[in-house]
C-alpha positions as CSV (number, residue, x, y, z in Angstrom):
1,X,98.2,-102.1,-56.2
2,X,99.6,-104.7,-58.6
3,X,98.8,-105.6,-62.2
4,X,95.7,-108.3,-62.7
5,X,96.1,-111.1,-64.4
6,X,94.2,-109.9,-67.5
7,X,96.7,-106.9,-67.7
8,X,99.2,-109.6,-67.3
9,X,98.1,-112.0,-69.9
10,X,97.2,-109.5,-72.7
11,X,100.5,-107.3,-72.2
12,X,102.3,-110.5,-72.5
13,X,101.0,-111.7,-75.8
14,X,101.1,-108.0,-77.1
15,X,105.0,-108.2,-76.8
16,X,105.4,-111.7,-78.2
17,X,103.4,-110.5,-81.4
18,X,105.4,-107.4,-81.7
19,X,108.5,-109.4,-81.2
20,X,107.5,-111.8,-83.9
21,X,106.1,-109.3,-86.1
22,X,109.4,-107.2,-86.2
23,X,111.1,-110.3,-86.6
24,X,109.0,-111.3,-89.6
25,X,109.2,-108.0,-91.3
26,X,112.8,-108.0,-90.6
27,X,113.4,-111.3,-92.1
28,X,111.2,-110.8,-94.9
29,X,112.4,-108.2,-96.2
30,X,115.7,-109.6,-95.9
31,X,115.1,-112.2,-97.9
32,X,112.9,-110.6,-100.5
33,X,115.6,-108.5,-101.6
34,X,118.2,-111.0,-101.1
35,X,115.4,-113.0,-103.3
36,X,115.2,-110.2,-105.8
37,X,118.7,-109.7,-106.7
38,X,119.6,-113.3,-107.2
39,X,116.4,-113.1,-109.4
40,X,118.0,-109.6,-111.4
41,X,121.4,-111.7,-111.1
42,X,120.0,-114.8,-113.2
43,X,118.1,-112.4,-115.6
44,X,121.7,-110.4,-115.9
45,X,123.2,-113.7,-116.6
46,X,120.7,-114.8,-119.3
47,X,121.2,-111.5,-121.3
48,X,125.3,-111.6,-120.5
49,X,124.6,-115.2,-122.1
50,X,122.8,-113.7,-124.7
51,X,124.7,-110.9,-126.2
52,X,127.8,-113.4,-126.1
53,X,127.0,-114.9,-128.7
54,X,127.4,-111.7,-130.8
55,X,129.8,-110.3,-129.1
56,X,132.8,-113.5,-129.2
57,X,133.4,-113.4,-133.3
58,X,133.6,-109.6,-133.1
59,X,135.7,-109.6,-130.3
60,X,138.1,-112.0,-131.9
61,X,137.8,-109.9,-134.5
62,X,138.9,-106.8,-133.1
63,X,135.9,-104.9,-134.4
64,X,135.1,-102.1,-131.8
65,X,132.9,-100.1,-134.0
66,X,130.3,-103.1,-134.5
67,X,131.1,-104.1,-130.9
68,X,129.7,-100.5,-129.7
69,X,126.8,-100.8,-132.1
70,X,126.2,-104.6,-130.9
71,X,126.3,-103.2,-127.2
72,X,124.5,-100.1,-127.7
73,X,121.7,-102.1,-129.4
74,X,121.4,-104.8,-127.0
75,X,121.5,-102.4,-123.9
76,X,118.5,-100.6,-125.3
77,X,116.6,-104.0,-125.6
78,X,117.7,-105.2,-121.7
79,X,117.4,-101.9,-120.3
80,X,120.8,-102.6,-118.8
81,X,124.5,-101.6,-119.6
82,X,127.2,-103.6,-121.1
83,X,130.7,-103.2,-120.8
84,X,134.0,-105.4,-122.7
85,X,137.8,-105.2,-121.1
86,X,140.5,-107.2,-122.2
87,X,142.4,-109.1,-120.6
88,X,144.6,-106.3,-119.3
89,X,141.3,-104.7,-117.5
90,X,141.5,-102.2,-120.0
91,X,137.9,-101.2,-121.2
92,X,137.4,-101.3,-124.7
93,X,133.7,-101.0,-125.0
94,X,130.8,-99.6,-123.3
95,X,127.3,-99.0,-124.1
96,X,126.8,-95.9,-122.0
97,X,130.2,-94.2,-121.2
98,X,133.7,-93.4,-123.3
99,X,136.1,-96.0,-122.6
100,X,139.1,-93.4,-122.9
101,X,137.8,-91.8,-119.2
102,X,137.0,-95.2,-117.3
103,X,139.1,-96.9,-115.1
104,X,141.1,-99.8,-115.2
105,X,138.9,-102.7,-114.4
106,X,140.9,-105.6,-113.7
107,X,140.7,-105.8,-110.2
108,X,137.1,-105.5,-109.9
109,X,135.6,-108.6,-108.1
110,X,133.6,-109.9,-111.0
111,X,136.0,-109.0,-113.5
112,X,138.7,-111.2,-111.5
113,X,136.2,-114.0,-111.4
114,X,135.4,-114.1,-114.8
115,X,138.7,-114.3,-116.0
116,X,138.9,-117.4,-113.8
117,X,136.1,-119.0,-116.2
118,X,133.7,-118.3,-113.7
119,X,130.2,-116.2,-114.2
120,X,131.0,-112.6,-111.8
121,X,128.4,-111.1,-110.0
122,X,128.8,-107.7,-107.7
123,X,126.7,-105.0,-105.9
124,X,128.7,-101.9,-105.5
125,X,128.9,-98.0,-105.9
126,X,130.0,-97.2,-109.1
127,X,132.4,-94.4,-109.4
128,X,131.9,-93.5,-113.1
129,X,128.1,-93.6,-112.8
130,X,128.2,-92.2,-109.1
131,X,125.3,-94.9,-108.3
132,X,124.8,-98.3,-107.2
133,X,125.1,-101.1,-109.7
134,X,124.6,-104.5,-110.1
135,X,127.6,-106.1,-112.1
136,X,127.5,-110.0,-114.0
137,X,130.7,-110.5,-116.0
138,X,131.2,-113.5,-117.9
139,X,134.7,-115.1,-119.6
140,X,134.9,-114.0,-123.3
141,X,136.7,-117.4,-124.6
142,X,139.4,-117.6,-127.9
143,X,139.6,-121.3,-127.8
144,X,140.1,-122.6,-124.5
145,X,141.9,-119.0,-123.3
146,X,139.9,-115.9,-121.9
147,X,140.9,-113.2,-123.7
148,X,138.3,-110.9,-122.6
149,X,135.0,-110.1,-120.0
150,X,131.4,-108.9,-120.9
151,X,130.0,-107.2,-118.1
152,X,126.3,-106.7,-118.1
153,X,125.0,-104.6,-114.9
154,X,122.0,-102.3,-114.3
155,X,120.9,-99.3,-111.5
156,X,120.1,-100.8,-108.1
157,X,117.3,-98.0,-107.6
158,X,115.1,-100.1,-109.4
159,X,115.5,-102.7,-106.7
160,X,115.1,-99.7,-103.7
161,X,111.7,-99.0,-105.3
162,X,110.5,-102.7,-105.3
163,X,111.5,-103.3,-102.2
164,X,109.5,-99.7,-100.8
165,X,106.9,-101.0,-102.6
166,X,106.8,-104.4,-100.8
167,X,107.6,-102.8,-97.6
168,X,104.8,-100.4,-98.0
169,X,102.0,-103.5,-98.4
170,X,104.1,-105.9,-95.7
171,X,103.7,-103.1,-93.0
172,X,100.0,-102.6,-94.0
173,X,99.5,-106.4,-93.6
174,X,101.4,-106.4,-90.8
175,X,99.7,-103.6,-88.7
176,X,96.1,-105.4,-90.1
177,X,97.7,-108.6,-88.5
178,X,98.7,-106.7,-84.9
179,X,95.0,-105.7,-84.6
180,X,93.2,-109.2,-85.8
181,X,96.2,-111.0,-83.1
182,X,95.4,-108.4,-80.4
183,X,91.7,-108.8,-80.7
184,X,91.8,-112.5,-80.6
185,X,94.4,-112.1,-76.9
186,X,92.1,-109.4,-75.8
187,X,89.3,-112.9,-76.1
188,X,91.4,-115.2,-74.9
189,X,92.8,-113.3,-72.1
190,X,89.6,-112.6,-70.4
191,X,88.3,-116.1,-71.2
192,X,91.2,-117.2,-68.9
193,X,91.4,-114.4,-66.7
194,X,87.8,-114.2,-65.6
195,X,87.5,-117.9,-64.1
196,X,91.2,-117.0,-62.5
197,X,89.2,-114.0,-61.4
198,X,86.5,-116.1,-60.3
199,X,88.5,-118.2,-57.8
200,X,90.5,-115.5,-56.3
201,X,86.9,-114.1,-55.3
202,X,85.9,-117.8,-53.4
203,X,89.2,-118.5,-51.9
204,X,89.1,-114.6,-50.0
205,X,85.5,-115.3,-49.5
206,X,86.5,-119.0,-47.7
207,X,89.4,-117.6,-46.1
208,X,86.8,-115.0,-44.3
209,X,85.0,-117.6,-43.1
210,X,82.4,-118.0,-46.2
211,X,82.6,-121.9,-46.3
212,X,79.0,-121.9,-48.4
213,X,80.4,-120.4,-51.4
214,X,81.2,-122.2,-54.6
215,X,82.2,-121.5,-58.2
216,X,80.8,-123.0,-61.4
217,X,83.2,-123.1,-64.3
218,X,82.1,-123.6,-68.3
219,X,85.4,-124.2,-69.7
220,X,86.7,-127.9,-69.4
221,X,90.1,-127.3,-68.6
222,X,92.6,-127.6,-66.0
223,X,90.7,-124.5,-64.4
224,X,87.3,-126.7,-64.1
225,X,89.6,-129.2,-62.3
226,X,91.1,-126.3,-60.0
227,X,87.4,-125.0,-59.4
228,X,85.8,-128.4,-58.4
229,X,88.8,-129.2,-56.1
230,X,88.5,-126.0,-54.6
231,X,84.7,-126.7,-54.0
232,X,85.7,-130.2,-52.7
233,X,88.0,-128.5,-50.1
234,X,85.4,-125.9,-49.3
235,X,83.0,-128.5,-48.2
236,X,85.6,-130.5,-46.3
237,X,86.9,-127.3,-44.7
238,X,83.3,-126.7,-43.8
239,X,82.8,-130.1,-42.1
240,X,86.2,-129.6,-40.2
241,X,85.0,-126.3,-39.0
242,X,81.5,-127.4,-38.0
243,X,83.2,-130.5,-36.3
244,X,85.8,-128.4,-34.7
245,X,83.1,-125.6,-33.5
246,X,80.9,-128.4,-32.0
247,X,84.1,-130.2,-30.4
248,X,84.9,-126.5,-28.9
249,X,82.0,-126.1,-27.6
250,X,81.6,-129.5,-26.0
251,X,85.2,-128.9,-24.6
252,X,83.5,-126.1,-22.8
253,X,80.4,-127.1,-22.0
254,X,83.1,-129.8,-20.0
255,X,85.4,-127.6,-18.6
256,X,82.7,-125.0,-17.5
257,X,80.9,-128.0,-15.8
258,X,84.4,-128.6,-13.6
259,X,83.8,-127.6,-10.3
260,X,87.8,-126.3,-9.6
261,X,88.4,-123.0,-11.2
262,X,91.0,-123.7,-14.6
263,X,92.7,-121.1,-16.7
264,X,94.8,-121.8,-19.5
265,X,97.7,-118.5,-19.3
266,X,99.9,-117.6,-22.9
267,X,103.6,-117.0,-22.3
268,X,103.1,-113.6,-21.5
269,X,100.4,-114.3,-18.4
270,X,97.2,-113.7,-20.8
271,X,94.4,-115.2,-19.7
272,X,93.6,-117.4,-23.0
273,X,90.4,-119.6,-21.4
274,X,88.7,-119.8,-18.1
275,X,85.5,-121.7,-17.0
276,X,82.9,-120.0,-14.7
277,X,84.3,-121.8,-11.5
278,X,87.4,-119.5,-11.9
279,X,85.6,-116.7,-12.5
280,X,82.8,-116.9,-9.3
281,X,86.3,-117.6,-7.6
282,X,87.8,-114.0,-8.7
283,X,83.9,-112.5,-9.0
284,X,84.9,-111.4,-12.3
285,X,83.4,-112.6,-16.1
286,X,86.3,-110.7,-17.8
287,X,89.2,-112.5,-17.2
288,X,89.7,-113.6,-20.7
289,X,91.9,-111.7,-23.1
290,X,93.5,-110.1,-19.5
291,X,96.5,-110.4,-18.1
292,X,96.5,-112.6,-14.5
293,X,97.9,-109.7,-12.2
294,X,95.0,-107.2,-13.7
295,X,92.2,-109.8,-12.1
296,X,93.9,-111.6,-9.4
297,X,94.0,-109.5,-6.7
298,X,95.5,-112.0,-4.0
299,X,99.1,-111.6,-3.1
300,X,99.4,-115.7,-2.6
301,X,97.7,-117.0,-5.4
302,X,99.0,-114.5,-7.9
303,X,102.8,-114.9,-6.8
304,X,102.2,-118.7,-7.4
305,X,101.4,-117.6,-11.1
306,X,104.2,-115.6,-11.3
307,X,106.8,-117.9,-9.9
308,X,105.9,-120.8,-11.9
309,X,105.1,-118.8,-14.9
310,X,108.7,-117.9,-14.5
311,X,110.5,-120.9,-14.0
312,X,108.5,-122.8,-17.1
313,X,107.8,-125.9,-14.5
314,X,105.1,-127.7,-13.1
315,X,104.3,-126.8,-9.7
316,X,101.3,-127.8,-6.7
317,X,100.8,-126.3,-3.7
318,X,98.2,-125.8,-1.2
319,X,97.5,-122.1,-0.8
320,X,95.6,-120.0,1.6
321,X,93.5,-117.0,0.5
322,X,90.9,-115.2,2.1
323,X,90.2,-117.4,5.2
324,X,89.9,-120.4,2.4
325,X,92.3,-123.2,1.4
326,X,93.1,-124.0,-2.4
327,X,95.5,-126.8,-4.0
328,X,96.9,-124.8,-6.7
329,X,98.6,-126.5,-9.6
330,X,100.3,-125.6,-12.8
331,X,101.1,-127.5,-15.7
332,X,103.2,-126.2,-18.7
333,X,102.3,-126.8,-22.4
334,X,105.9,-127.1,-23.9
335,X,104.5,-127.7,-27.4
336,X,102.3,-124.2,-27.5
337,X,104.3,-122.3,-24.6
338,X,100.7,-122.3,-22.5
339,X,100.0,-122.7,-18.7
340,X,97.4,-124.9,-17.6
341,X,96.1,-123.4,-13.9
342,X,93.6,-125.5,-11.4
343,X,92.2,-123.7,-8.4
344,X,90.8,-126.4,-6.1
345,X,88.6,-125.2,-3.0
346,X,89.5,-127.4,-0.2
347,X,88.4,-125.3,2.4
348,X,85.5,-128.0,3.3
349,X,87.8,-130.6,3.2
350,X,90.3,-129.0,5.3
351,X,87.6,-128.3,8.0
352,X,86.8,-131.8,8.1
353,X,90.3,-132.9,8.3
354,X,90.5,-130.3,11.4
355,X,87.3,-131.8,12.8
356,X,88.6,-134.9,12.7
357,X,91.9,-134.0,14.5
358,X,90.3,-132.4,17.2
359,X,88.3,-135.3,17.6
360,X,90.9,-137.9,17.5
361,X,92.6,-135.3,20.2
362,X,89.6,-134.8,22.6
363,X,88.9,-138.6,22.6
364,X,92.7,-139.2,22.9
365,X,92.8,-137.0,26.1
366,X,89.4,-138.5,27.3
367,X,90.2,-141.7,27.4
368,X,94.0,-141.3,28.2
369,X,93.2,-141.4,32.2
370,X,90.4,-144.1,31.9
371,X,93.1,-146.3,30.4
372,X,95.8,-144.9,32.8
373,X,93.2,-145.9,35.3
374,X,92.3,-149.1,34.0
375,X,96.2,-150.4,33.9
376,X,96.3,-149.1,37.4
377,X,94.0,-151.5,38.7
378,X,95.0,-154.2,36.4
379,X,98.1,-154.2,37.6
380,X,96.7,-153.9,41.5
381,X,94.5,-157.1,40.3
382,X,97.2,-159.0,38.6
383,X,99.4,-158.9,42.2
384,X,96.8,-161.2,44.3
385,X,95.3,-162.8,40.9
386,X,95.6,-166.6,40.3
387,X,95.1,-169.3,38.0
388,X,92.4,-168.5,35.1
389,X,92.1,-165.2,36.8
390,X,95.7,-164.1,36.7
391,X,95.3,-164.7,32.8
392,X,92.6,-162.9,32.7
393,X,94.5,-159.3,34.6
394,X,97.3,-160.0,32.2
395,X,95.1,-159.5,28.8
396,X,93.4,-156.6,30.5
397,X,97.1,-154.9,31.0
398,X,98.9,-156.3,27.6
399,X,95.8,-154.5,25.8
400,X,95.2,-151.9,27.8
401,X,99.0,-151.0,27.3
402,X,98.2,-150.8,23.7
403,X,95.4,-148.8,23.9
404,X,97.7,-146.6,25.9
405,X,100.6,-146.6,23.3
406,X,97.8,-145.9,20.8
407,X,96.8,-142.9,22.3
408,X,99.7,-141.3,22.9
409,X,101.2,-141.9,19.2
410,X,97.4,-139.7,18.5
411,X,98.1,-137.4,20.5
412,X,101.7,-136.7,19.0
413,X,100.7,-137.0,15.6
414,X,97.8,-134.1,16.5
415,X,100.5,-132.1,17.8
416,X,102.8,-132.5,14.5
417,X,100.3,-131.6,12.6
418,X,99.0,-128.6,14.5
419,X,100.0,-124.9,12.6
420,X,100.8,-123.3,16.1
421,X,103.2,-126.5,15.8
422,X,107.0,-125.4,15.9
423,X,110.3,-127.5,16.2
424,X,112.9,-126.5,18.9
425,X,115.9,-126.8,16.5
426,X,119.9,-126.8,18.0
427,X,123.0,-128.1,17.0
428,X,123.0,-131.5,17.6
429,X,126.0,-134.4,16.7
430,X,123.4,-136.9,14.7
431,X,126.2,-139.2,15.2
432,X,126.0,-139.3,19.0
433,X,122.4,-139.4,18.9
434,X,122.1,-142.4,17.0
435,X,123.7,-144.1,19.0
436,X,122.7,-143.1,22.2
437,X,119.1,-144.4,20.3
438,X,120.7,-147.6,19.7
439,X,121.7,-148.0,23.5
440,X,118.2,-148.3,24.3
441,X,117.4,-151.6,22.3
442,X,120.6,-153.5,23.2
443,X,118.9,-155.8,25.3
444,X,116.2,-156.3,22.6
445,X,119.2,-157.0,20.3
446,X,121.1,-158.9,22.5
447,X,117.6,-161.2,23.0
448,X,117.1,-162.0,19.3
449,X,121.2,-162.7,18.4
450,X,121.1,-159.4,16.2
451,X,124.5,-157.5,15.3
452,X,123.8,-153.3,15.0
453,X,126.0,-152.1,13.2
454,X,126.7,-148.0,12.7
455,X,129.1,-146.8,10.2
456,X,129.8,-142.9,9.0
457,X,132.1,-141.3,6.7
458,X,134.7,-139.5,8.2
459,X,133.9,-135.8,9.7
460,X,130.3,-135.8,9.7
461,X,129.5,-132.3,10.8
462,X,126.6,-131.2,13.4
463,X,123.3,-130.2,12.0
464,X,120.5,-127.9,13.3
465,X,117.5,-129.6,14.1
466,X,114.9,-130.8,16.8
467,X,116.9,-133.5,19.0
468,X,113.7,-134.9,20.7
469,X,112.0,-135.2,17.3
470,X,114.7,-136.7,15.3
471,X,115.0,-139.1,18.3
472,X,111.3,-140.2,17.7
473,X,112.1,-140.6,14.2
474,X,115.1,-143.2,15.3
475,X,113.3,-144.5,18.1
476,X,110.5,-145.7,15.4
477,X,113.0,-147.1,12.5
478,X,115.2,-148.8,14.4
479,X,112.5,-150.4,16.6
480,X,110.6,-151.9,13.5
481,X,113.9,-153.3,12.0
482,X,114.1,-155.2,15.2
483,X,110.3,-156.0,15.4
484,X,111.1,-157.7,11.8
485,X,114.4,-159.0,11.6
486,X,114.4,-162.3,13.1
487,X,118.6,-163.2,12.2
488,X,121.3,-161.2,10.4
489,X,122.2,-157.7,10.2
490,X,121.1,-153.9,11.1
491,X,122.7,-151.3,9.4
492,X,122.9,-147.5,10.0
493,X,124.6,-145.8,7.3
494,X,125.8,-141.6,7.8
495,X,127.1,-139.4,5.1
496,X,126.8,-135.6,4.0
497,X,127.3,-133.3,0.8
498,X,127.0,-129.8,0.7
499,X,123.5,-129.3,1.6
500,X,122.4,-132.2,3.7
501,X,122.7,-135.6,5.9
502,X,121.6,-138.5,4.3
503,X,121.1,-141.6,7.2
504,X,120.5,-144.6,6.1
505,X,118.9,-147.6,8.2
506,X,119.0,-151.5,6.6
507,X,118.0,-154.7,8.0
508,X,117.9,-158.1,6.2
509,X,114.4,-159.0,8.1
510,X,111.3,-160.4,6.1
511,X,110.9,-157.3,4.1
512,X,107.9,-155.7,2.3
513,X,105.3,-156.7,-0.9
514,X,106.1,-154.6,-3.3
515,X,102.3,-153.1,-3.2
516,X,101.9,-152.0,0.3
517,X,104.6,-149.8,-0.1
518,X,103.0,-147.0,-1.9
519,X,100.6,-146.8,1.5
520,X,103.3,-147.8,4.3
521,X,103.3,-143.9,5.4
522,X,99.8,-143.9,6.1
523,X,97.6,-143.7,9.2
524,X,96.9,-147.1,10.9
525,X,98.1,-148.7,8.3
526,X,99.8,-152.4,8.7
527,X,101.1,-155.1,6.0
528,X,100.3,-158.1,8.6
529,X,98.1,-156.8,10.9
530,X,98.0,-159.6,13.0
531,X,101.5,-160.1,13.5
532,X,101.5,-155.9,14.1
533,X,99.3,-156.7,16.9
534,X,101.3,-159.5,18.5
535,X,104.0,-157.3,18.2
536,X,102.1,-154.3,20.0
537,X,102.5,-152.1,17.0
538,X,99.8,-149.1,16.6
539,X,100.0,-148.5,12.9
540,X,101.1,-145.1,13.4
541,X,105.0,-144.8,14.1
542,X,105.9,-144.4,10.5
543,X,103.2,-142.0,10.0
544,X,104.7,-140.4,12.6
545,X,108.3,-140.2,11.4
546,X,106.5,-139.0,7.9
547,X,105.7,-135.9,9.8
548,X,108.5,-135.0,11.8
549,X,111.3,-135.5,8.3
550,X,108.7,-133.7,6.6
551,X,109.1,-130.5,9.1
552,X,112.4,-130.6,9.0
553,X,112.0,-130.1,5.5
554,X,113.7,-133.2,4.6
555,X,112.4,-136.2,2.6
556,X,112.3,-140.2,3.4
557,X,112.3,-143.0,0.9
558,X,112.0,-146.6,1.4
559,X,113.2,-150.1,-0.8
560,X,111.9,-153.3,-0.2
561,X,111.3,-156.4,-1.2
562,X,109.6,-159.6,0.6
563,X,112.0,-161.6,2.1
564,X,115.0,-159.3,1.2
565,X,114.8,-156.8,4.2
566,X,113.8,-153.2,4.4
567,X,116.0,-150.1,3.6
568,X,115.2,-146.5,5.1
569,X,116.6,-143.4,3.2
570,X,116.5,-140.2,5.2
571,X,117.5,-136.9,4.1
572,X,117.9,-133.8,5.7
573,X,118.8,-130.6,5.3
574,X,122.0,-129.8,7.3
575,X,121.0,-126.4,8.4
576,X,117.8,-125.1,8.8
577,X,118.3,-121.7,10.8
């Protein structure tokens, strides 16, 4: 566990005082001694000064016994020692020792600066005395020439026990100091610890979900300011949260009211979210928090999951489980590496769809031989029929003939769409086929002044697929190009890549509104139904060629635009075996 903040704070100010008490004592006494010497040095100067005056006419004189007593005399008075050399740094005189045994002193520092003319000071070891002195010489003038040096200079112990002295009460002062300084951090320290302290507490107690606490500061100070944005936050946070819990739970009060099963899957296949649909689905509440192949116990469904899962895309497809039907779809969530999954229940749809179709067969096949019967007689009629009444026969077969052509396109389409449905695929030259197709509508052609034209790239290579089907498919393109191209040019384009045919059918006819075309694959659906019906269309050939590319696992686009012809894009895969 780390150091707090008080521990911190009060060791922190402990070393700066200790740093700048040593530095205090250091420097004081420093310059208290460097203080006191310069002080000693003055007062050695004064009384060098001093005993000059009686020493210069006795010097000049050359009177050494009333130099010694002059000396002697005034070194008793000064408490200090005086000393005269000559010039040659001989010493004549000195108050304390015999001049006979003392060395020569003229290359002593002060004794070379005052025979500069200057006042010499020195702290040094004596030799003679065998202690530490403190020297002042001054220049001993006859006339304007030094002839001579009085050196006054005392013990330096005197100075060692001053300075003990003051050391002695400076440490006392100082230790006094420490504690007053210490006691004063130890205050401030907690005072700025404790509200530190203080909103450590409320932000752990916020970030565990505590969004009521608050904290009340005294001190008006930039921690106040910290403490009352923090309470700020805290509320704002709270209102988020609250805001954010109701939005959740509306989110899935919505998603649990959706009547298709939804999941939401993590990157790994975790179940993250699921409404209840989903779960009455898999008869399971605990699919949450689990992964997708620990609940989903259908082969189908759950290799879906994994397959799309896998590949990261989005992906629909209509699935059977269980003797039901489902559209399953999955969209990916690039942004947070999520799944969204739908499970749609189209089983009742799917059995109305199939009750429909076996409707739309039965009354197919019903009312296939009443109409066969019907353009029978019609056409028995129509043989001794005259005037109004011939007219009459020739309606009943033109309509009857539709109604036939109707029924049969049902009856195909049922068939296309019925599972037991299979195609009888073979090698086939879509080339040739085409244009054995196109044989059948040269008179058609030949009737409106319309030029067929069929081009290929070189080596188009057979395919495998259903001959009669693809037939129907060219039977029904080619026929509406015709239908609705009233001058110009049909064109049937061929080429392959690696994988499939494409075929190509363009006409410059009258072309299609740019919103029907969205719908033009559907049932029964016409743009101008009433030319459609002049025409004897049933609404159902493309739907019909929708189906048949669609088994052959191929796709169809078209391009139109009214007035500029029609263009048919077919592709299909080359092999299918």
């Amino acid at each position: 566990m780390g150091k707090s903040i008080f521990s911190k704070i009060l060791g922190g100010y402990f070393l700066i005082i200790l740093i700048v008490i040593a530095f205090l004592l250091i420097f004081s006494f420093h310059s208290i001694k460097t203080h006191y010497i310069n002080t000693l040095t003055e007062t050695l100067k004064n009384h060098a000064e001093y005993a000059l005056l009686g020493v210069t006419p006795l010097f000049k004189d050359n009177k050494i016994t009333d130099l010694q007593e002059l000396l002697v005399k005034t070194a008793n008075k000064t408490n200090t020692r005086l000393t005269i050399i000559d010039k040659s740094g001989k010493v004549l005189v000195d108050s304390e020792e015999n001049p006979d045994i003392m060395d020569n002193h003229r290359s002593r520092h002060e004794i070379k600066e005052a025979f500069s003319g200057n006042t010499g000071t020195s702290l040094r070891y004596s030799n003679t005395l065998k202690k530490y002195m403190l020297y002042v010489a001054v220049p001993i003038y006859a006339g304007n020439e030094v002839k001579g040096v009085l050196r006054v200079s005392m013990f330096i112990r005197d100075i060692d026990t001053l300075i003990g002295m003051l050391k002695k009460n400076i440490m006392h002062m100082a230790i006094i100091l420490l504690i007053v300084t210490l006691m004063i951090s130890l205050l401030f320290s907690k005072s700025l610890s404790k509200p530190i302290k203080e909103l450590g507490i409320m932000a752990n107690k916020v970030a565990s979900g505590d969004f009521s606490s608050r904290i009340f500061i005294k001190n008006k100070d930039e921690l106040k300011t910290l403490g009352d944005n923090l309470n700020n936050m805290t509320e704002k946070i709270s209102n988020l949260f609250n805001e954010l819990s109701l939005q959740k739970e509306e989110l899935k009060t919505i998603i649990n009211s959706i009547a298709e099963g939804l999941a939401v899957f993590g990157e790994d296949g975790k179940i993250i979210m699921c409404n209840k649909a989903l779960e009455e689905i898999f008869k399971s509440n605990t699919l949450e928090g689990k992964l997708y192949w620990e609940v989903i116990r259908d082969n189908a469904i759950s290799n879906f999951i994994k397959q799309a899962l896998s590949k990261k895309t989005n992906i629909i497809n209509e699935i059977t489980s269980d003797n039901k039907n489902y559209i399953c779809n999955i969209v990916f969530l690039n942004a947070r590496n999520e799944a969204i999954f739908t499970l749609h229940d189209i089983t009742e749809l799917k059995q109305i769809e199939s009750v429909k179709k076996d409707f739309v067969t039965n009354v197919s096949h019903e009312m296939r031989t009443p109409l066969t019967a019907i353009k029978g007689f019609a056409e028995t009629l129509k043989e001794n029929a005259r005037g109004e009444d011939a007219h009459y026969v020739d309606v009943i077969q033109k309509h009857s003939e539709r109604l036939i052509n109707i029924v049969n396109d049902l009856l195909v389409l049922s068939r296309l769409e019925s599972r037991s449905f299979s195609l009888e695929l073979s090698s086939i030259d879509i080339m040739k086929l085409i244009k054995d197709v196109a044989v059948m509508f040269d008179e058609k052609i030949k009737e409106k002044g319309l030029d067929l034209q069929i081009d290929a790239v070189s080596n188009i290579k057979p395919i495998k697929a259903d001959p009669f089907r693809l037939e129907q498919v060219f039977i029904n393109l080619i026929d509406n190009s015709i239908k609705y191209t009233e001058k110009g040019i049909i064109r049937i384009d061929l080429s392959q890549d690696e994988k499939n045919t494409i075929i190509t059918i363009k006409d410059t006819g009258i072309g299609i509104p740019k919103e029907h075309l969205p719908r033009i694959f559907e049932r029964f659906y016409v743009v101008d139904k009433s030319r459609s019906r002049k025409l004897g269309g049933t609404g159902l050939g493309l739907s019909i060629v929708k189906h048949i590319i669609n088994l052959h696992k191929g796709g169809i686009d078209i391009e139109s635009r009214q007035g500029s012809g029609t263009t048919f894009t077919i592709t299909i895969p080359s092999d299918l075996s």
